[in-house]
KOLLOGU-923482 format. One line per field, with one value per residue (C-alpha): residue number from 1; residue in three letters; chain; x, y, z. Coordinates in steps of 0.1 Angstrom, whole numbers, always signed. Example, Ala and Ser with C-alpha at 12.3 -4.5 7.8 and 13.67 -1.06 7.14 Angstrom:
KOLLOGU-923482
resi = 1	2
resn = ALA	SER
chain = A	A
X = +123	+137
Y = -45	-11
Z = +78	+71
end
This chain:
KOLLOGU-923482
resi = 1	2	3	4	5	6	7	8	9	10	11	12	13	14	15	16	17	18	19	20	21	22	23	24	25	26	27	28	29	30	31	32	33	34	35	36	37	38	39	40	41	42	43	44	45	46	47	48	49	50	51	52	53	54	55	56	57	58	59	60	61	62	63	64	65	66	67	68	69	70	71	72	73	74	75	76	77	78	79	80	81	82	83	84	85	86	87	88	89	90	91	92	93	94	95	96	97	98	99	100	101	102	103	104	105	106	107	108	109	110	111	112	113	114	115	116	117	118	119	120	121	122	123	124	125	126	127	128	129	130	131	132	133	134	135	136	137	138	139	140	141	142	143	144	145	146	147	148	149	150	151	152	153	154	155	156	157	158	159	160	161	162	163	164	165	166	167	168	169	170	171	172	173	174	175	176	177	178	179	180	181	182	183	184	185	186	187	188	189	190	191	192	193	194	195	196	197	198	199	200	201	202	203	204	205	206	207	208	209	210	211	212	213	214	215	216	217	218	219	220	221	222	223	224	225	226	227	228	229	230	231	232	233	234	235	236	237	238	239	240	241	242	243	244	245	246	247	248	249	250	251	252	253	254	255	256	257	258	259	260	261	262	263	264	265	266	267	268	269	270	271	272	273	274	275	276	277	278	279	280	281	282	283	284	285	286	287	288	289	290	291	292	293	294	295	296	297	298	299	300	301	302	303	304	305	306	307	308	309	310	311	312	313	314	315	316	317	318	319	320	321	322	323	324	325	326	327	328	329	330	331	332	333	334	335	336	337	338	339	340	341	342	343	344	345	346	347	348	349	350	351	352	353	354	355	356	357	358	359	360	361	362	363	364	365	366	367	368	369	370	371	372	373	374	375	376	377	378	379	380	381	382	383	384	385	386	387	388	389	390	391	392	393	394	395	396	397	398	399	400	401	402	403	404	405	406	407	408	409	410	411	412	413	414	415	416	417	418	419	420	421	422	423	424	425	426	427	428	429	430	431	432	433	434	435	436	437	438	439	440	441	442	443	444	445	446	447	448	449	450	451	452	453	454	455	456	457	458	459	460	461	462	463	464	465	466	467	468
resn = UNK	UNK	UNK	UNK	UNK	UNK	UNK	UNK	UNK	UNK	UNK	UNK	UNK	UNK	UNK	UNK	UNK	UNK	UNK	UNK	UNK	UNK	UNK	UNK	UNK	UNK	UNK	UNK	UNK	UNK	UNK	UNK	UNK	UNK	UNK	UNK	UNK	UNK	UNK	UNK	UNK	UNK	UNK	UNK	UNK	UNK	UNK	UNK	UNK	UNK	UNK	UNK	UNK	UNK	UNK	UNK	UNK	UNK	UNK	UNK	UNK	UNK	UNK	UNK	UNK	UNK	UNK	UNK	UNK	UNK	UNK	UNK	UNK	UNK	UNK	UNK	UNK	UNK	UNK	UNK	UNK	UNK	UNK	UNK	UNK	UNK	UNK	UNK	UNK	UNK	UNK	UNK	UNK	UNK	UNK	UNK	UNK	UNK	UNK	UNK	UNK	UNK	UNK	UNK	UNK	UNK	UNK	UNK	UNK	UNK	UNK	UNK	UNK	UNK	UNK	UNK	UNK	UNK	UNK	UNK	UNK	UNK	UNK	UNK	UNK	UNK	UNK	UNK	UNK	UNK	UNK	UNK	UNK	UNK	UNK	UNK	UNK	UNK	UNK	UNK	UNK	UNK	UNK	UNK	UNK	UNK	UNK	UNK	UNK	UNK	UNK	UNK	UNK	UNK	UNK	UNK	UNK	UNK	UNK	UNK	UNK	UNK	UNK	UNK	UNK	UNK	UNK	UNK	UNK	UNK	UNK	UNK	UNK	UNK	UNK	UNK	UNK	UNK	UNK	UNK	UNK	UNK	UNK	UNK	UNK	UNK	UNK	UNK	UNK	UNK	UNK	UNK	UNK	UNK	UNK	UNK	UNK	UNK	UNK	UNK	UNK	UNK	UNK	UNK	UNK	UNK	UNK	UNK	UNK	UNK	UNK	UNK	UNK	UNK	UNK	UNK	UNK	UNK	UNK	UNK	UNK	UNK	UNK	UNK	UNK	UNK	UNK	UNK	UNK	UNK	UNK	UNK	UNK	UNK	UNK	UNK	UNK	UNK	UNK	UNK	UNK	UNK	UNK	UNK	UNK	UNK	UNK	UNK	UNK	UNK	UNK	UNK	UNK	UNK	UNK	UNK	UNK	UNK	UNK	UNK	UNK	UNK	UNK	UNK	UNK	UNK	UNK	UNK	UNK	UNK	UNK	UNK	UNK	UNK	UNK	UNK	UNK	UNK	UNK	UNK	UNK	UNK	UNK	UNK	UNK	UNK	UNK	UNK	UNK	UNK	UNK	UNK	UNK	UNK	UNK	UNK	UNK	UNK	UNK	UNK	UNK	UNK	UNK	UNK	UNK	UNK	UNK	UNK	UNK	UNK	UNK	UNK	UNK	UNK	UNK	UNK	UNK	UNK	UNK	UNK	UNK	UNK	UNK	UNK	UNK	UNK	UNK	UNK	UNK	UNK	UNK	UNK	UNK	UNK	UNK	UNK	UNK	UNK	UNK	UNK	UNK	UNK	UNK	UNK	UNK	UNK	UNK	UNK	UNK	UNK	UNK	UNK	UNK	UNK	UNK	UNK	UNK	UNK	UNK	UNK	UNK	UNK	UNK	UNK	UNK	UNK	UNK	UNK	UNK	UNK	UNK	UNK	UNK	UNK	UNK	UNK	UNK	UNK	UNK	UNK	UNK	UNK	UNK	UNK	UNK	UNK	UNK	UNK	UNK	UNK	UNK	UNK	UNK	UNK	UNK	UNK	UNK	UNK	UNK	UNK	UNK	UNK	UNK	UNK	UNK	UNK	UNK	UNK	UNK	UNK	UNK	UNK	UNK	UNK	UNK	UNK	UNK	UNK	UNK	UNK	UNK	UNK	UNK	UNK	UNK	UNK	UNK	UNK	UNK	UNK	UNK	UNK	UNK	UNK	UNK	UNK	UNK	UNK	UNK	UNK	UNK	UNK	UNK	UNK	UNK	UNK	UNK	UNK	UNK	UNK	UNK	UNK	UNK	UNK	UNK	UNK	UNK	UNK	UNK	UNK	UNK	UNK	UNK	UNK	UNK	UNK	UNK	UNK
chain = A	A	A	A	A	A	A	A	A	A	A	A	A	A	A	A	A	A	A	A	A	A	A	A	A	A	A	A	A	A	A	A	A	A	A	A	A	A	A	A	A	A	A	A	A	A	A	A	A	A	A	A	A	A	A	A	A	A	A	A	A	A	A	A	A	A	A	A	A	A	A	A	A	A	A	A	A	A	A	A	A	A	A	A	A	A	A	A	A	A	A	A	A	A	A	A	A	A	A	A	A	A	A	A	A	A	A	A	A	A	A	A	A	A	A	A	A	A	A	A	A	A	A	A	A	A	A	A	A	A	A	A	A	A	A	A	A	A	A	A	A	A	A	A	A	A	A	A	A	A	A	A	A	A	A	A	A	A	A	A	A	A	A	A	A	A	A	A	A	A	A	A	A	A	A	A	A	A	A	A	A	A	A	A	A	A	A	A	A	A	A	A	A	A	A	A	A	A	A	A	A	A	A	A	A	A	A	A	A	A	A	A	A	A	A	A	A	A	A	A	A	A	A	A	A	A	A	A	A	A	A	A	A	A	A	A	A	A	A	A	A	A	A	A	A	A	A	A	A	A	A	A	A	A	A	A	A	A	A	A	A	A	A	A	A	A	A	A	A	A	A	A	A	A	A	A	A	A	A	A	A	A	A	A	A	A	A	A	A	A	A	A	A	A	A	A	A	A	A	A	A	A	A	A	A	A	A	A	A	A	A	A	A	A	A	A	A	A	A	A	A	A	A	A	A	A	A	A	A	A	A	A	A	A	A	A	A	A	A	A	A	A	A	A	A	A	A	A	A	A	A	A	A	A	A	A	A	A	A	A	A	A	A	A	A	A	A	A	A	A	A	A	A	A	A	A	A	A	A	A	A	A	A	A	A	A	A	A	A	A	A	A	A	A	A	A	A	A	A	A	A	A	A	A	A	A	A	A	A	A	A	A	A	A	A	A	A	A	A	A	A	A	A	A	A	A	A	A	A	A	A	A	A	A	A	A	A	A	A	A	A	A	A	A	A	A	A	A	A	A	A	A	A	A	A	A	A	A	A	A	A	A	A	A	A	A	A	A
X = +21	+44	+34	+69	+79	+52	+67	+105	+90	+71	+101	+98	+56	+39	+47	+50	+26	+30	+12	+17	+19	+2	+16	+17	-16	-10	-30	-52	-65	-78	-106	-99	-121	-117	-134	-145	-162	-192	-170	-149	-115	-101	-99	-76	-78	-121	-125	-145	-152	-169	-193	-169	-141	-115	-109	-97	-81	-81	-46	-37	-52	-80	-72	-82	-67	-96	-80	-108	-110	-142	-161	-151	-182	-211	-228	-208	-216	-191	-193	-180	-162	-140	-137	-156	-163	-195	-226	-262	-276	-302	-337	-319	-288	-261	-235	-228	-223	-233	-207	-196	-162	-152	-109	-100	-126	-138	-161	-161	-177	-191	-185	-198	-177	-196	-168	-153	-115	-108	-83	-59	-37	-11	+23	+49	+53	+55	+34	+17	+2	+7	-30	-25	+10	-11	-34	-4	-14	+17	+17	+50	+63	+89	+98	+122	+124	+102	+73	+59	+67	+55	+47	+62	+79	+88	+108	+117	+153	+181	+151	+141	+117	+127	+110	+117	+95	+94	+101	+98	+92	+116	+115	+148	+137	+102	+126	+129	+143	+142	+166	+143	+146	+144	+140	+143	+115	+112	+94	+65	+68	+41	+10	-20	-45	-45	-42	-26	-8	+32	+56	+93	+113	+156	+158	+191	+208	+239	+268	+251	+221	+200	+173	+200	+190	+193	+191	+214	+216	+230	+217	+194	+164	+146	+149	+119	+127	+95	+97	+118	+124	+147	+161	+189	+219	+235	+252	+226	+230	+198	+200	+179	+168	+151	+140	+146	+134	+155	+127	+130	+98	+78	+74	+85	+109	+141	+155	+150	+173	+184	+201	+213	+216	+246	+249	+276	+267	+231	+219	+210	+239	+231	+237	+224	+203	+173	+166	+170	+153	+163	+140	+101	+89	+110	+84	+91	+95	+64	+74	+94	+98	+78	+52	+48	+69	+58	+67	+50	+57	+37	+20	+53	+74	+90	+94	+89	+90	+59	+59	+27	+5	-19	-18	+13	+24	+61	+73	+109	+125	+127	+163	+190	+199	+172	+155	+182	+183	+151	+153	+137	+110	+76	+49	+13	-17	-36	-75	-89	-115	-131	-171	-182	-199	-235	-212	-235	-201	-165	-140	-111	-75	-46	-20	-24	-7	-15	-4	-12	-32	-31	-66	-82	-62	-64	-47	-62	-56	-57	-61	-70	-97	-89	-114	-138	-164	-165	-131	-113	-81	-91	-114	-99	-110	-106	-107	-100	-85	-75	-42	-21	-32	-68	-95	-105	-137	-159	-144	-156	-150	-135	-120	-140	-126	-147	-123	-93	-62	-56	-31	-3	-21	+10	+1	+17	+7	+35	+13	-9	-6	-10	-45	-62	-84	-68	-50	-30	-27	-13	-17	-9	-29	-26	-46	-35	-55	-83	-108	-90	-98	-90	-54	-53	-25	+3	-17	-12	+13	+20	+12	-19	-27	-60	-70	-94	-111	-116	-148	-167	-194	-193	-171	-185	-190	-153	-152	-179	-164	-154	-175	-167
Y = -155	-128	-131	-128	-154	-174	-180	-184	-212	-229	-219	-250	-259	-230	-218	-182	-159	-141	-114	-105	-68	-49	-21	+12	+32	+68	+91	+105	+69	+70	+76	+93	+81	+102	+88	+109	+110	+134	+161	+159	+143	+115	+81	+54	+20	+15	-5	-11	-44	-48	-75	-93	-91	-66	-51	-12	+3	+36	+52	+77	+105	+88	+82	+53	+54	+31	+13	-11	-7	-30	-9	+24	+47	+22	+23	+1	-14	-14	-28	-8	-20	+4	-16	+14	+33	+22	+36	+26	-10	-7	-30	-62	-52	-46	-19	-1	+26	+30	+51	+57	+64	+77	+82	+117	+119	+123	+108	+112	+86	+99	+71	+74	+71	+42	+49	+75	+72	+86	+65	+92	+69	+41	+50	+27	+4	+14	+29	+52	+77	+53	+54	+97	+90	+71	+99	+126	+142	+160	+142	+140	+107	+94	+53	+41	+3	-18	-29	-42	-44	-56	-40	-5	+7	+42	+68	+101	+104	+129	+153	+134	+101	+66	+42	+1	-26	-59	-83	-63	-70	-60	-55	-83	-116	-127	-135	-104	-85	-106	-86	-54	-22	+11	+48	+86	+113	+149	+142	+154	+141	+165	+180	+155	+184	+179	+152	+131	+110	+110	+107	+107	+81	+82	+44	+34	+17	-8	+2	-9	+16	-12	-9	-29	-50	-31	-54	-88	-100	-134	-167	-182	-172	-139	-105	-91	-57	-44	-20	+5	+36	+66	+65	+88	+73	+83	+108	+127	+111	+98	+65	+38	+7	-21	-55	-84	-117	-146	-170	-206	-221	-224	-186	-193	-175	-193	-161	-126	-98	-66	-38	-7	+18	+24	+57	+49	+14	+25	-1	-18	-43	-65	-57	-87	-117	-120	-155	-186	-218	-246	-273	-276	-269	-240	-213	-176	-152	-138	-101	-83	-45	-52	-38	+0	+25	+54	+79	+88	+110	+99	+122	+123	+134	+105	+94	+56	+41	+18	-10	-24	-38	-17	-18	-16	-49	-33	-3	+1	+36	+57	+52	+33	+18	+10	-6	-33	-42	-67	-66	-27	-44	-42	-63	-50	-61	-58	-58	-90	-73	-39	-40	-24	+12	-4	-22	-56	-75	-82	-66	-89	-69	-83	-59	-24	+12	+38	+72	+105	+131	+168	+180	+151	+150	+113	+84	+71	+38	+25	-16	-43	-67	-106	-127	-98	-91	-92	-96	-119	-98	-64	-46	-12	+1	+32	+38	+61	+64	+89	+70	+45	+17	+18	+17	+17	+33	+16	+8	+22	+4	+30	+9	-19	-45	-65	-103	-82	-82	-51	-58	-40	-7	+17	+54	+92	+115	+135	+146	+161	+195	+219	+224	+194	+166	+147	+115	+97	+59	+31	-8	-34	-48	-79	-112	-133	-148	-138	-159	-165	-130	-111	-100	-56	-53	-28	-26	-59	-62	-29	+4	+29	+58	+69	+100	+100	+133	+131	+158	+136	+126	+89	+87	+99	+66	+58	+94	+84	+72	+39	+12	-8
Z = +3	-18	-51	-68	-36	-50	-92	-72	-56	-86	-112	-134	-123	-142	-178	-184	-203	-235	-243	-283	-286	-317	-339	-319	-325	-333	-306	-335	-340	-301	-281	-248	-220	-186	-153	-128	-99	-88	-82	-111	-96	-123	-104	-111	-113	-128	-152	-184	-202	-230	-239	-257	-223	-238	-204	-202	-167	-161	-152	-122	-146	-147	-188	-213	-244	-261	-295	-306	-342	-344	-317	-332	-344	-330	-292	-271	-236	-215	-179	-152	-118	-95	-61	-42	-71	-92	-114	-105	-120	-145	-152	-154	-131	-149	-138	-166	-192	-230	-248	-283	-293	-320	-334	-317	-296	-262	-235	-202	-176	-139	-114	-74	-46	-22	+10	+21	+16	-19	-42	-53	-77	-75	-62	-74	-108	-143	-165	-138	-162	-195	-206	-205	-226	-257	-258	-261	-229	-214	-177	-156	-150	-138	-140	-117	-135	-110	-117	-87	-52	-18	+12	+23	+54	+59	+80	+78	+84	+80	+69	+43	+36	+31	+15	+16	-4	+0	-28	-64	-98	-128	-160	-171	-157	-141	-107	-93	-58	-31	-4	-1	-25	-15	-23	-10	-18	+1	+32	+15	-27	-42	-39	-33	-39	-74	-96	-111	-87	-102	-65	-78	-64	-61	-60	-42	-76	-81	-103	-137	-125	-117	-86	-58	-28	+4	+29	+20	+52	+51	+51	+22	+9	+12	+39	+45	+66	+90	+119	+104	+125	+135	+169	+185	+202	+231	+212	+196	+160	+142	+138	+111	+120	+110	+122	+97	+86	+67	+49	+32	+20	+26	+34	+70	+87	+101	+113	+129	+141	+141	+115	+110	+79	+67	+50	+26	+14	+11	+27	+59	+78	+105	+141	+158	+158	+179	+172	+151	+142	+160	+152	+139	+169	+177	+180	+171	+198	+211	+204	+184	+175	+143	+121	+121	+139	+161	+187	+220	+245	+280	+304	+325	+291	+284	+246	+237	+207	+199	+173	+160	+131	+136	+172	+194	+209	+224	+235	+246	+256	+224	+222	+196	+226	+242	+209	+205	+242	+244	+284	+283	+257	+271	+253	+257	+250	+218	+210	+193	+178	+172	+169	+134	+135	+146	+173	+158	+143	+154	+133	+135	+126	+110	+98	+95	+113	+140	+148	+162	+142	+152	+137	+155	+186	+187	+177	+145	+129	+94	+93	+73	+86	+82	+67	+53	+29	+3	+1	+27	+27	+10	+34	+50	+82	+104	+142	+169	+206	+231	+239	+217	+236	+236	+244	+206	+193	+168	+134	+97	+70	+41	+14	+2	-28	-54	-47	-47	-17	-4	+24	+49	+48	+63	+69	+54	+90	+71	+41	+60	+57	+90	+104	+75	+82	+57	+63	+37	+37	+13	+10	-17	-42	-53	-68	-37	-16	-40	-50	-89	-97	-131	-128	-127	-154	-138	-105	-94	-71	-60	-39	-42	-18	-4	+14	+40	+55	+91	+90	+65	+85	+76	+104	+131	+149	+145	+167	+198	+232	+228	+245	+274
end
């Protein structure tokens, strides 16, 4: 379930929140708090409780402003949890640090990375670098006026990237975007060799300089937009497209087509529809160009364009035309399962992307598994092929959550930078389908980028021949 989908639905069944907020505390009056891991890069999102649950997150700098006026000056406890990030337990088994902060001072906490993917910072929402802003560190950030948002798609186009969310949050009423928001960045929005995380977003805006809906397609309820890709026409021109779903509660989907970007409107407009609802047991179609979009050129040279999540399940010529013909579709078949690195458990997929990576010279894929541990829809994990449709090596797990969702991973092969190892990948994180856990304030609910080094040798069994 979307979570902003979730409060539209229950409008009028659960109360809102309110959160008093104190007198602004001058940055004197602080104590900055940096977390790091062992080789010194800040890391976002770890947090420190104290004994009495006042609950600090670190930002994309790695910052905590820490304001406790009754804590100030004496030895504190705090306890420390970082979803892949941790310090050792001590006697009793508690998993954390004793620190003592004092107004204008320093500390600095050294945290161990437990996977390999790295968490470089969260990418969308407000108040990326806020924790850095109390302290009067001079960060660059930019806030584009939404504070959460679903899943992303991506694709470059016209030379430049596009970026469309799911539903969003925002600031002026707790009902938010429902009809997709988007944004433009340079194919590649910064340097990821040095933090902190701050990507600058031109979010597509209405005439009161709101974020604006970019995909009203018509019919009631929500458009979600997936399989967003770049196709030429027949005449050479780039063309973006998208398939799209109309949804009614609850959360099911009563309609699917087609649509195109339209330069001028800055925004997408429908082309066709695939298919609709005709009664409850009306089943969707089968397949759909969906999920993640990709390129591939075959061993005869010629281009299709694959559509998966994370593995391709249709491929149609790599064509405008093509793509919104469904009799040059071809389904194929996807893998179940992929067995774990000891090849002892079935890794079960469920969304997730693929693509090809030069330093590798493979396909590599970044999913999510379904029903996990110790999260049931929060564990990442990698693999590898030779050819886009398998067969698939053994899987690695390289994000890990503490009952925390961390869904819809989608991949950046256009960060990498000529002759790297690195890959760049992002999912959402959110409370749902958590066990009740502690909401992350500003996290929740929105997008944070990892990078993963294909040399590190924690996954080399993702790089053996795949079994039988």
């Amino acid at each position: 379930m979307r979570p902003i989908l979730a409060r539209w639905l229950l409008l009028g069944v659960l109360g809102n929140l309110f959160v008093p907020v104190g007198d602004a505390v001058r940055s004197e009056q602080l104590c900055r708090i940096e977390v790091v891991d062992e080789e010194g890069w800040p890391v976002p999102l770890v947090e420190l409780r104290t004994v009495h649950q006042v609950r600090f997150v670190t930002d994309n700098a790695g910052m905590i402003a820490f304001d406790l006026p009754e804590l100030m000056d004496r030895e504190v406890w705090f306890d420390v949890m970082g979803h892949g990030y941790g310090v050792p337990a001590d006697g009793f088994g508690f998993r954390g640090v004793r620190l003592t902060p004092h107004a204008g001072g320093s500390l600095r906490v050294v945290v161990q990375r437990q996977l390999a993917a790295r968490r470089l910072g969260r990418l969308t929402g407000g108040g990326r670098l806020a924790e850095s802003l109390r302290l009067g560190v001079n960060v660059d950030d930019f806030e584009t006026g939404i504070l959460g948002c679903d899943s992303v798609q991506t694709a470059s186009y016209h030379g430049r990237l596009y970026w469309f969310w799911g539903d969003t949050m925002v600031p002026h009423y707790p009902l938010g975007m429902f009809q997709t928001t988007g944004a433009i960045t340079d194919l590649v929005p910064g340097r990821f060799d040095r933090p902190p995380l701050a990507v600058r977003y031109e979010v597509f805006r209405d005439a009161a300089g709101r974020p604006k809906a970019v995909a009203p397609m018509p019919g009631e309820g929500p458009t979600w937009v997936t399989g967003v890709a770049n196709l030429r026409d027949q005449n050479g021109q780039e063309r973006l497209v998208c398939t799209y779903a109309k949804i009614r509660p609850p959360l099911e989907a009563y309609r699917w087509g087609l649509a195109v970007w339209d330069d001028a409107e800055e925004q997408f407009i429908p082309l066709r529809v695939l298919w609709e609802k005709a009664g409850n047991d009306d089943p969707e179609p089968a397949v759909l160009p969906k999920g993640h979009a990709m390129v591939w050129k075959d061993e005869s040279g010629e281009e299709w364009a694959l559509f998966g999540d994370p593995f391709p399940s249709l491929r149609c010529p790599a064509t405008f035309e093509a793509w919104q013909d469904p009799d040059q579709w071809v389904t194929l078949t996807t893998p179940e399962f992929l067995w774990d690195s000891e090849h002892r458990r079935k890794v079960v997929p469920h969304s997730g992307a693929m693509g090809w990576h030069p330093w590798r010279k493979r396909w590599v894929a970044v999913f999510m598994e379904r029903f996990g541990e110790p999260s049931a829809f929060g564990e990442l994990w990698y693999a590898e092929a030779d050819q886009p449709t398998g067969p698939w090596g053994a899987a690695v797990k390289i994000v890990i959550h503490d009952n925390y969702t961390f869904y819809n991973p989608a991949m950046h092969l256009e960060f990498t930078p000529e002759g790297s190892p690195a890959l760049f990948f992002e999912a959402t994180y959110t409370q749902q389908f958590a066990d009740h856990p502690a909401v992350t304030a500003r996290y929740d609910y929105n997008q944070i980028l990892y990078r993963l080094d294909l040399d590190d040798p924690r996954l080399t069994p993702a790089q053996e021949p795949a079994h039988p």
